[in-house]
N, C-alpha and C positions, 0 to 999 in steps of 0.2 A: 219176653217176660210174661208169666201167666199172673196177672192179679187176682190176688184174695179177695177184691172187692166188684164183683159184678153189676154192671147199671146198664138201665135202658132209657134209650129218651124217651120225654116226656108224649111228644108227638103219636110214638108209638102205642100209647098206654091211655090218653086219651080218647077215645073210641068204649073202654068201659067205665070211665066217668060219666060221660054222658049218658051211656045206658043206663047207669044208676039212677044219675040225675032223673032219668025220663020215667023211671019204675018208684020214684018215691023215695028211693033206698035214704037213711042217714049218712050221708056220703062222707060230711064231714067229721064225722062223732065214730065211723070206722077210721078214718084214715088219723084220728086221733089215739085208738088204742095201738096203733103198731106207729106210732109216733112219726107220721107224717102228716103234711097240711095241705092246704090248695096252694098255697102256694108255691108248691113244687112244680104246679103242672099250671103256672101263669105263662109260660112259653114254652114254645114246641123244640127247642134246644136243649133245656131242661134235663138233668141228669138224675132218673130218679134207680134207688137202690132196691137189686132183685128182692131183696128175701121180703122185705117188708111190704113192697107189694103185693107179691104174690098171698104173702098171707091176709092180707086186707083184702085179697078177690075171695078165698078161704070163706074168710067172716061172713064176707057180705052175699057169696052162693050160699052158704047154712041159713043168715037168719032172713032172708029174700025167698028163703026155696027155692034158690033156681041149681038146680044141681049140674043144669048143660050151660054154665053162662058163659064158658069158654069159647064152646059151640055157639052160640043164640049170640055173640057179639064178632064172634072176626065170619061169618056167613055174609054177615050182611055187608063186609067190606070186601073190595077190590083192592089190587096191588098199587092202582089210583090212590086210594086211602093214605101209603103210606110216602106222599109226596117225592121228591125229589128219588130219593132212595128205591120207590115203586116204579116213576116215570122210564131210569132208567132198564130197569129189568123189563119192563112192555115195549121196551125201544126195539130189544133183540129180537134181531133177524130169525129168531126161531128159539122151541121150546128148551131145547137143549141148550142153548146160548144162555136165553133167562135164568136156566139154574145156572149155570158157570158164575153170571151175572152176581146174581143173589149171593152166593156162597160169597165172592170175593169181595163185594159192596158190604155184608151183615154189617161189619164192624163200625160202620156209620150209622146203624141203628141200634146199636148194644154191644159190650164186649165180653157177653156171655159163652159159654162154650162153644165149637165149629155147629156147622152142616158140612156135608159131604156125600159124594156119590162114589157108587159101588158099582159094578157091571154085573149085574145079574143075566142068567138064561131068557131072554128074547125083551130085555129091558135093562134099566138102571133103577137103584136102590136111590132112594134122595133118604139120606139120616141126621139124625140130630144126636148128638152125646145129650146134653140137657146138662142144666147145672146140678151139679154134685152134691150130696149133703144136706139139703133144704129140706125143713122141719115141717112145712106149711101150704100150702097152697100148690101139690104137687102136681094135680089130678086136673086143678084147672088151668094152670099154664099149658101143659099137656095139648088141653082139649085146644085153646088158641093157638099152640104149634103148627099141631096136624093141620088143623084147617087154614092156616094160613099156607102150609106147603099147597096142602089141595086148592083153592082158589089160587095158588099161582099159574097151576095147571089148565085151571079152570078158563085161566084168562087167554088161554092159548087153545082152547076145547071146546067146551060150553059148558053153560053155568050147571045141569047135572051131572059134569061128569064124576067120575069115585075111581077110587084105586082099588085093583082087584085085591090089592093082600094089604095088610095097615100092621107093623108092628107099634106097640106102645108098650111102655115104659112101670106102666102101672098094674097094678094087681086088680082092679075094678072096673068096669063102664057103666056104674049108675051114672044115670044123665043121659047115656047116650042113645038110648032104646029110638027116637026121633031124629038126629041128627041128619040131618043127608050128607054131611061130609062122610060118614061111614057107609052107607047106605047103599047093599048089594057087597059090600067090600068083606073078606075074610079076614078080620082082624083077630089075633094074635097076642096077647096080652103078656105080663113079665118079662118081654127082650130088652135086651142090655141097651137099643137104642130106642127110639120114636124113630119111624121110616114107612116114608109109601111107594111102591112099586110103578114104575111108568113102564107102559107098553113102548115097545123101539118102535113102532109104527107112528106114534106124533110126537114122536123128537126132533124132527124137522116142522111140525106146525107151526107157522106165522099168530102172530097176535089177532084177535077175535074185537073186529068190531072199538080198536084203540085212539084215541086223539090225542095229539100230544099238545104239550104244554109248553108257555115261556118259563115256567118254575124251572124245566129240565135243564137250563145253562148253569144254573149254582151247583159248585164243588164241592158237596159236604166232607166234614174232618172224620176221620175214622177216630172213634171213641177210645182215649191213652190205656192200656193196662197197668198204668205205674200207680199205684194208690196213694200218693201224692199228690200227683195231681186228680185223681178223682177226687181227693177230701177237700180242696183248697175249689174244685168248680163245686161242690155241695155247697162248700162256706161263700163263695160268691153269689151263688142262686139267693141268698137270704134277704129282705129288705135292706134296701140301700143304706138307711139309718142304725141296720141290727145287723151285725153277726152273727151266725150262732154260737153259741158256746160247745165248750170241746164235747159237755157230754149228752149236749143237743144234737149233736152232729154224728157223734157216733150211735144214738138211737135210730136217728134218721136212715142209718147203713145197717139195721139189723144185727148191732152189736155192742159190745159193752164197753166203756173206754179204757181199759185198759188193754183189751186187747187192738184196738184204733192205734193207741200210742206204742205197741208193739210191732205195729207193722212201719208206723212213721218209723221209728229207729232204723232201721231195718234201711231204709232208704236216706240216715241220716239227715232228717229235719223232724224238728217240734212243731207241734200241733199250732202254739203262738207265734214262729214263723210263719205260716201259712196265711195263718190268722191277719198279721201285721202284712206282709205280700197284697193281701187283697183290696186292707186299706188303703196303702198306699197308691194303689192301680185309683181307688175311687176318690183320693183325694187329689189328685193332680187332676183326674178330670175335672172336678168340683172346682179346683183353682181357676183350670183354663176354659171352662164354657158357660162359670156365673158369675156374676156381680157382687154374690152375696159378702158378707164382710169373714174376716179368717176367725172370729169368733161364730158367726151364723155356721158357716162350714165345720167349723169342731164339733156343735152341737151333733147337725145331721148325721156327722160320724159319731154321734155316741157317747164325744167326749165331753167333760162335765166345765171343763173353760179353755180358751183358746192358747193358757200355755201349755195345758200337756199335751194337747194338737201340735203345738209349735217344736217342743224338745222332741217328738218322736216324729214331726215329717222331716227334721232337722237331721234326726238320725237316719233316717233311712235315705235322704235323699243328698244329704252335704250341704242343704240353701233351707233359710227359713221359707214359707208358706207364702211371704211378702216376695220374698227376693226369685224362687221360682216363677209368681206371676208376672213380675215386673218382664221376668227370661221369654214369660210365651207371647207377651204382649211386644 
């Protein structure tokens, strides 16, 4: 199933939080006009929505001046950076592996459009489709693709290397005049993909200088396409005492709720299903790992006294709030 609703973890995306943070930037006062918050990116599991990032990097390359921020933030990361998901692409046995690798892992870091390889004359094409349609912030995701394709290479190379031909996606390369991810490279401008060229010569290169990790034994989940469940993990990300509300939530996704509630149908569940789903999951924890009394617990969930906690854990679960705890203990 191809989702209408493209997210990337948090993990991934943090690397230009920090950059800002370190530049001064108003981190939080951007990421307020495309209506997201920090607290999206309080954990590296964290499911944050394409559009509205990207155009938050948008904002903050215009009013920062930084026109290469794309570039000037994934240069400075390794395929290390991006934890478990990077660990194991540096594991393979060779460069050729590592894409293999990559391509079939992405989906643990986002469930945004493919990568793919092509067999070109005396090499292989590494391409991105890129996501489709996006209003915003086109030119700087872009600039983060490429160079994260090329430091993958890199990591199997050395840190100058460049790809002899670079197509992208875009009509411009202000910004990139300094880059060393292009740098020597015959770049190509308006092709229907992003793609850089690898020589057949170090497709069989070993990792360069790699350590591995005890992080690399964790299984990460490949990221649902079903937009259901990405709206119900947006509404679980929210403080444990707050939900969001439906048209908090579809802001948060770079869209407007009616059309949110168009794609629920679509998949046969309401917005307030989801909503009550999530409760529920936090109120039987709250039942079985505190003390607190079943009025305290109504509170923290939100509710304004411990019977209308009571009729809806009742409902959803078949036992009062009492009689569940009494079940865990």
């Amino acid at each position: 199933m191809n989702t209408d609703i493209t997210v990337v973890k948090a993990s991934h995306l943090l690397p230009f939080i920090s950059f800002l943070d370190g530049k001064g930037a108003p981190v939080e006062q951007l990421l307020s006009e495309v209506n997201l918050h920090r607290e999206f990116f309080s954990h590296p599991e964290n499911l944050v929505a394409e559009a509205p990032f990207w155009e938050f990097l948008e904002l903050a390359a215009q009013k920062q001046d930084i026109a290469d921020l794309g570039f000037k933030v994934t240069e400075q990361l390794s395929m290390d950076s991006f934890g478990v998901f990077g660990a194991k692409i540096m594991q393979a046995t060779t460069l050729n592996q590592a894409l293999i690798t990559f391509i079939a892992d992405m989906g643990q870091q986002s469930n945004c459009p493919p990568f793919w390889l092509e067999e070109g004359e005396q090499g292989l094409w590494f391409y991105r489709l890129g996501t489709q349609g996006m209003k915003r912030g086109h030119w700087v995701i872009e600039q983060h693709v490429v160079s994260m394709m090329i430091q993958l290479v890199r990591g199997f190379t050395s840190k100058g290397w460049t790809s002899p031909c670079v197509h992208l996606q875009t009509q411009t390369l202000k910004g990139a005049e300094n880059t060393s991810s292009l740098k020597n490279s015959q770049v190509i401008i308006s092709k229907p993909y992003t793609g850089i060229f690898i020589p057949i010569a170090i497709l069989k290169n070993r990792a360069v200088d790699y350590q591995s990790s005890s992080s690399q034994h964790v299984n990460p989940i490949k990221i649902s396409s079903e937009n259901s469940l990405i709206i119900r993990k947006i509404i679980d990300q929210s403080s444990f005492n707050r939900t969001c509300s439906a048209e908090q939530t579809a802001h948060a996704l770079g869209m407007d709720i009616r059309q949110m509630q168009r794609l629920l149908k679509q998949e046969n569940v309401s917005f307030r299903e989801l909503s009550e789903q999530v409760l529920f999951e936090r109120a039987k924890i709250l039942l079985s790992t505190v003390d607190n009394s079943v009025l305290d617990i109504a509170f923290e969930l939100g509710y304004s006294d411990a019977g209308n906690f009571s009729r809806a854990f009742k409902r959803w679960s078949g036992l009062s709030p009492t009689s569940f705890r009494g079940n865990q203990q």
